[in-house]
N, C-alpha and C positions, 0 to 999 in steps of 0.2 A: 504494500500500500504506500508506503515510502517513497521507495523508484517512482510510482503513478506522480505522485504528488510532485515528486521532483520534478520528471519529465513535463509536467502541466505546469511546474511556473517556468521553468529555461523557456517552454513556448509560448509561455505570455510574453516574458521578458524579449525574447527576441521579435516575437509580433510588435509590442509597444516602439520595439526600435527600429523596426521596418515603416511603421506610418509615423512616427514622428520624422523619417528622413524621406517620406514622401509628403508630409505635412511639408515639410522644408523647399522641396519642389516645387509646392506648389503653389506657393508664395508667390510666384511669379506667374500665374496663370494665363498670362496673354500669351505664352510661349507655348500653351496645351493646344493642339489641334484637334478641333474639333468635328462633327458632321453638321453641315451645313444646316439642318433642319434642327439639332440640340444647340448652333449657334443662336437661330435666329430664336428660339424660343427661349432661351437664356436671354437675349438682349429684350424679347418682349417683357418677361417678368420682372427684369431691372428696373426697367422705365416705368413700366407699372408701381411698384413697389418704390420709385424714387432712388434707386438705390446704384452705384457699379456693377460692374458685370461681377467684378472682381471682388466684389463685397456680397456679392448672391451665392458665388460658387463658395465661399470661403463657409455660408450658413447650411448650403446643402449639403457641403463637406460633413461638417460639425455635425447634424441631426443625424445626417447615415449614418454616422461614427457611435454616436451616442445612442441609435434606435436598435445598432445589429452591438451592442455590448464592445467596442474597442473605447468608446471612450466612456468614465462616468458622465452622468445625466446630471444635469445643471440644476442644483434647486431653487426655485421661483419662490421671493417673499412674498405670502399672501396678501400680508399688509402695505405693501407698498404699493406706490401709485406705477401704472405703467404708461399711462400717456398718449393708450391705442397703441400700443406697440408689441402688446402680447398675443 
């Protein structure tokens, strides 16, 4: 049960440092080539939402990450105000 448990954090640890150095990549995302039809629908929800391209991909990054368990899930103060932002 040991080895199990070893073997399961080396491959977290090594996962976590696989998208953190893809995290790092992608920093720069104007560099990512895309398909033309995930471009244009990226640039529609930016302008919609007010926001960069670059600043859309960085939240869709974030939520996949956090919805398939690579990253923790971010806790929301109930009590705070969010400003239509939530």
């Amino acid at each position: 049960m040991r080895r199990l448990a070893a073997r399961h954090s080396d491959f977290v640890g090594s996962l976590q440092i696989i998208l953190r150095r893809a995290a790092l990549m992608l920093r720069n995302v104007s560099g990512v080539p895309l398909e033309p039809a995930t471009e244009g629908a990226l640039n529609s929800i930016a302008a919609e939402m007010n926001i960069g391209r670059s600043d859309l991909i960085q939240i869709v990054l974030r939520e996949w990450l956090e919805t398939n368990a690579y990253l923790p899930v971010r806790e929301i103060d109930e009590e705070s105000e969010t400003d239509g932002s939530a």
